[in-house]
C-alpha positions in Angstrom: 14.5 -34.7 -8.0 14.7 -31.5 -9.3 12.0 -29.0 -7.7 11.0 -25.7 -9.2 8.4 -23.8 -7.0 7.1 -20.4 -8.5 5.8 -17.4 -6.4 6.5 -14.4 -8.5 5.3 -11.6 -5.2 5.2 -10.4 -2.4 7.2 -9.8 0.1 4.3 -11.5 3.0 3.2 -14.4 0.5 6.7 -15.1 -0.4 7.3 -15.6 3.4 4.4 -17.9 3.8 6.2 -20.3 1.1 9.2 -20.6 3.2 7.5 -23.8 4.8 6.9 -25.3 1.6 10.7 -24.8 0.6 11.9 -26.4 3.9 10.0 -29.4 3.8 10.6 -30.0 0.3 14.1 -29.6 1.2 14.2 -31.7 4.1 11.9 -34.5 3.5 12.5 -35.4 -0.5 15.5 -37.2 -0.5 17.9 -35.4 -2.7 15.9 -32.5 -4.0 17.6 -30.0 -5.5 14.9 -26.9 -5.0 14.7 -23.6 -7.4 12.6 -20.9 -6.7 11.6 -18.2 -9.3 10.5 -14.8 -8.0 10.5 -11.2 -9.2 13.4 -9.6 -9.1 12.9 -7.2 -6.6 12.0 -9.4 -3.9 15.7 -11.0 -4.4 16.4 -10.2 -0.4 13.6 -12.2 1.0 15.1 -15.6 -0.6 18.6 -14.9 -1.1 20.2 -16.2 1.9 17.4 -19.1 2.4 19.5 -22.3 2.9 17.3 -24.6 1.9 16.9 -23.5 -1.9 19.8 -24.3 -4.2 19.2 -21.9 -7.2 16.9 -18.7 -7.8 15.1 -18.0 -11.3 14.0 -14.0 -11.6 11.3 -12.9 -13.8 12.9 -11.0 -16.3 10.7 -8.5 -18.9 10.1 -11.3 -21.6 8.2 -14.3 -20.3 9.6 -16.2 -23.1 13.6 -15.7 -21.8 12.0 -16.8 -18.0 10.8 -20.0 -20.1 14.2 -20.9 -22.2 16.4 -20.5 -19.2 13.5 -22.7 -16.9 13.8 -25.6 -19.8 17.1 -26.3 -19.7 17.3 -27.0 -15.9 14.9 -30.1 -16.8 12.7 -29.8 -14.1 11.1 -33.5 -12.2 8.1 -31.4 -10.6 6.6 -27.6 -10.3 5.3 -26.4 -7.1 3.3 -23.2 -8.5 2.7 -21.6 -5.2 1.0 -18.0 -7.2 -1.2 -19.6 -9.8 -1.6 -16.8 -12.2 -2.2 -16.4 -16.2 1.7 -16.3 -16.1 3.1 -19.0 -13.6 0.0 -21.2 -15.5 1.9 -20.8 -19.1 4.8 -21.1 -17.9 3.7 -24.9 -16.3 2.0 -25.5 -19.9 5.7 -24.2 -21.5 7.6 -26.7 -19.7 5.4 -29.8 -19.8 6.5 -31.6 -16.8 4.2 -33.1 -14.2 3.0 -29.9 -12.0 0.4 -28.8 -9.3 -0.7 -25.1 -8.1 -2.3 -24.3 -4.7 -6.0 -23.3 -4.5 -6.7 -19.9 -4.6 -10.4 -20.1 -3.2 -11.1 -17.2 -5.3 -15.1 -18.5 -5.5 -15.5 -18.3 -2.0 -13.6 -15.1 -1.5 -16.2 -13.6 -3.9 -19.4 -14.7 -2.2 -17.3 -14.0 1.1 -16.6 -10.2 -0.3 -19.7 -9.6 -2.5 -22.5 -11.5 -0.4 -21.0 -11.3 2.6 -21.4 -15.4 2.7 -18.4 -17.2 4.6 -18.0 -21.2 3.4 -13.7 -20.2 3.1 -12.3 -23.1 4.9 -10.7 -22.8 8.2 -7.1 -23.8 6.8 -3.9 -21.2 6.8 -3.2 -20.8 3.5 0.3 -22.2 4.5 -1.8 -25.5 4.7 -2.6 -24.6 1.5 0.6 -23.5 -0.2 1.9 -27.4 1.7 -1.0 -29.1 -0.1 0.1 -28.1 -3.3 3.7 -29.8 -2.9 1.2 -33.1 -1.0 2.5 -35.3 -4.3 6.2 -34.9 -3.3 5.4 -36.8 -0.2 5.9 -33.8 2.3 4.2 -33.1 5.3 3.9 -30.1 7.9 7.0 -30.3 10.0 5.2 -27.8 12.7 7.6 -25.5 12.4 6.3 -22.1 11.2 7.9 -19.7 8.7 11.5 -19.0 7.7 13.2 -15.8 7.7 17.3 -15.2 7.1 19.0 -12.0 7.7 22.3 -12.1 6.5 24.8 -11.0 9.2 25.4 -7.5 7.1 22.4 -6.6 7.6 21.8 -7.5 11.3 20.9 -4.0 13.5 23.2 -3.4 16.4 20.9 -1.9 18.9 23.9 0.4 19.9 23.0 2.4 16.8 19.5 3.4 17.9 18.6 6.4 19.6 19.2 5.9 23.7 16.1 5.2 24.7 15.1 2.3 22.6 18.3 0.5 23.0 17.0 -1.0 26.4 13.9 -2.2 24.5 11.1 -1.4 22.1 7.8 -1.7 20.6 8.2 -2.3 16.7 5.1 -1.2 14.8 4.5 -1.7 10.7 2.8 0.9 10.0 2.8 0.7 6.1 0.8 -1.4 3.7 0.4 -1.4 0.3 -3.8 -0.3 0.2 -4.5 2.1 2.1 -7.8 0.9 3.2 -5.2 -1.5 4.7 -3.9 1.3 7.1 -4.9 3.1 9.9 -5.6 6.9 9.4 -2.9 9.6 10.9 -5.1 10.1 13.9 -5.6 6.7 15.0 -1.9 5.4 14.5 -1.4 8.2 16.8 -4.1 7.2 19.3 -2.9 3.8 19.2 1.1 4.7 19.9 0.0 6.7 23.2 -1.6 3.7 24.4 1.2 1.7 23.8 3.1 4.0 26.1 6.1 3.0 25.7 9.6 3.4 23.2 8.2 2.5 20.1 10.2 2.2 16.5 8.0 2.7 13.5 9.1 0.7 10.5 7.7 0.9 6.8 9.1 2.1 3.4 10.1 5.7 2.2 6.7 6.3 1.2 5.7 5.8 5.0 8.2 8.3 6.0 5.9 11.3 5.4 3.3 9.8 8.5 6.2 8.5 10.6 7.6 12.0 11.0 4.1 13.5 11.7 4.1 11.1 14.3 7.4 11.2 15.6 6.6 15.0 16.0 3.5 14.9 17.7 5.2 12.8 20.6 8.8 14.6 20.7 7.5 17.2 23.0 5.1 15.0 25.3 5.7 14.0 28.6 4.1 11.4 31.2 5.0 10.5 34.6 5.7 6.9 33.3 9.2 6.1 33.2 8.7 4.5 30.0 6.9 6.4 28.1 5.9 6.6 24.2 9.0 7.7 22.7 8.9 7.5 19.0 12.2 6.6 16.3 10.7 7.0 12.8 13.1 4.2 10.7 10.2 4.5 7.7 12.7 4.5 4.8 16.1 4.1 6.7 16.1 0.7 6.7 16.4 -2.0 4.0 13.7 -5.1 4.1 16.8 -7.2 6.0 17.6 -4.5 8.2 14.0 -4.0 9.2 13.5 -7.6 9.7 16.3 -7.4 12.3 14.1 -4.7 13.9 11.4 -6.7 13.7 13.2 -9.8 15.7 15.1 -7.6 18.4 11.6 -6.4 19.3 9.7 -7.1 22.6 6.4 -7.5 20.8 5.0 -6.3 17.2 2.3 -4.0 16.2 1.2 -4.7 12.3 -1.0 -4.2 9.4 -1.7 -6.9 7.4 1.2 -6.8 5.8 4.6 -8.2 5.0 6.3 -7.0 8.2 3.5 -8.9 9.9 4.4 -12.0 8.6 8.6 -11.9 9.0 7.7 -10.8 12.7 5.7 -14.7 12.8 8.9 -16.4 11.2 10.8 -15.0 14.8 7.7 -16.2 16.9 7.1 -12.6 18.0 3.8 -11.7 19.9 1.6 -10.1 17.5 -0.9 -7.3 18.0 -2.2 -7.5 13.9 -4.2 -4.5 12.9 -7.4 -5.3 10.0 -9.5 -3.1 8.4 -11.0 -3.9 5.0 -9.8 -7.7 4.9 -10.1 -10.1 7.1 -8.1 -13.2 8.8 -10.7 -15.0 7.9 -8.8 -15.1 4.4 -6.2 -17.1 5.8 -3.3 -15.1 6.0 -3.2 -14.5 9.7 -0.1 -14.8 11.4 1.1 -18.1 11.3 2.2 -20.3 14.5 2.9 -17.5 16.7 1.1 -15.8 19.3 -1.6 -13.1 18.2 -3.7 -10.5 19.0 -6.6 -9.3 16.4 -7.0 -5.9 16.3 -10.4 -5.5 14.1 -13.8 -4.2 13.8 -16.5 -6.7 13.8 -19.6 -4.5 14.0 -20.0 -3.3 10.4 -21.8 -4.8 8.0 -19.5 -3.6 4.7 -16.4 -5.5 5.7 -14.3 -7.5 3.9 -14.9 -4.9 1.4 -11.9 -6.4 -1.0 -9.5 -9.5 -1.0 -6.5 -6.9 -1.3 -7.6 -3.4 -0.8 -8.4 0.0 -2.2 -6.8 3.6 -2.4 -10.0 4.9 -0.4 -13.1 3.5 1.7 -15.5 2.6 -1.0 -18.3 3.6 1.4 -16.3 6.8 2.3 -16.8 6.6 6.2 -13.7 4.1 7.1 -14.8 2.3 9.6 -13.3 -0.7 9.8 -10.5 1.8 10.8 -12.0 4.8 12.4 -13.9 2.6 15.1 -11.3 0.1 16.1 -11.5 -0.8 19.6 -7.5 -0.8 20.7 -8.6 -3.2 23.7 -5.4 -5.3 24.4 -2.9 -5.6 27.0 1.1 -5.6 26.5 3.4 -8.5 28.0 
């Protein structure tokens, strides 16, 4: 059979796929698997060994469409289930199925503040989607492949991380989704202990305020929080191989968070106006919630704002940072 499974972004949901991709791979006899994607997020499935050939969304739907028709796709797995990936199903005409968003009962969980979301990862989800192609959870978690250019030799880090560190994502794409300056720095002294902060270039702005307000601190712990700001340094691979040479992960929920599950990293995962309860909790790895509980305004969104919509912040301003390091 010829499989074509369709998740157009981003860089976390396209990791949750990955087991979706395997099984396919492993367990249809056979199955040659394409995956289409936006371009941009080439790096994520690039050097996945279980998919044959990758489809990127170009600017005219209709190009995407032509070049999708003459592979003559068997099946669709549409793992995004948009106005987009839906016309392009009805385009191609071939038997399909896409996953279940549970956008009703994200509403009433958002809005009313009602919970009836099942209890199921939406990797259960994203699987039961692809149930008609005879596959079944192999238990193995999420995939992640760095190619070996990309791989970080610890060598290259300042000295006193290269005996070990802390890696902490302190990006995300809302920022209702982050911590404020003042808590990410709160949180790092408790951590006490060489810490690398990883996130994009537009991260890079906090990750220098940070790594300044700890450059001239001492403690009389021998290893205490030292900071290397790689916000922006880094490609996604690169950062990944941060992310796996790591002695245990600090996160928002974010994309980072989810790589950091594909290496079976402890996680300390950080929420403030969504909530796991969603489903997109790290996946078959050992985790901490980091989260505010006592507030009556949260989830405030499915996927997050620019500012608190109530104006206090909360859910981040009063998060208890009660855990304890391995």
């Amino acid at each position: 059979m010829k499989i074509l499974i369709l998740r157009f972004s981003s860089i976390g949901d396209i990791v949750l796929t990955t087991p979706v991709v395997r099984a396919i791979k492993q367990q249809v006899p056979g199955a040659q698997v394409h995956y289409c994607t936006k371009p941009q997020f080439k790096a994520i499935v690039a050097h996945n060994p279980y998919i044959d050939k990758i489809h990127y969304l170009p600017e005219k739907l209709n190009d995407l469409v032509a070049e999708l028709k003459a592979e003559k796709f068997d099946y669709i797995v549409d793992l995004h289930n948009n106005l987009r990936t839906r016309l392009i199903r009805a385009k191609l005409s071939v038997p399909a199925k896409g996953f279940d968003k549970l956008n009703i009962w994200k509403w009433l969980l958002v809005n009313l503040k009602i919970n009836r979301l099942p209890k199921v990862h939406i990797v259960d989800r994203y699987l039961a989607a692809a149930a008609k192609l005879g596959i079944k959870n192999d238990g193995l978690g999420l995939d992640y492949f760095i190619p070996a250019a990309d791989e970080v030799d610890l060598s290259s880090l300042p000295e006193s991380h290269q005996k070990g560190y802390v890696a902490f994502a302190i990006g995300a794409q809302h920022a209702t989704k982050r911590l404020p300056l003042e808590r990410l720095l709160e949180l790092c002294e408790k951590i006490n202990r060489p810490i690398i902060l990883l996130g994009g270039k537009e991260d890079a702005t906090t990750g220098e305020e940070i790594q300044r307000y700890f450059q001239n601190r001492t403690t009389n712990n021998e290893r205490r929080t030292t900071i290397y700001n790689a916000c922006g340094k880094y490609n996604l691979n690169q950062s990944a191989s941060l992310v796996r040479q790591a002695e245990v992960v600090f996160s928002h929920d974010t994309g980072l968070m989810h790589i950091a599950a594909a290496f079976k990293k402890k996680i300390f995962s950080i929420w403030g106006n969504t909530v796991p309860e969603f489903g997109m909790y790290p996946y078959r790895t050992d985790f901490t919630v980091l989260e505010n509980r006592n507030i009556l305004c949260r989830p405030c969104s499915k996927i997050g704002y620019a500012a608190c919509p109530q104006g206090h912040f909360k859910c981040m301003r009063e998060i208890k940072f009660e855990f304890t390091l391995p």
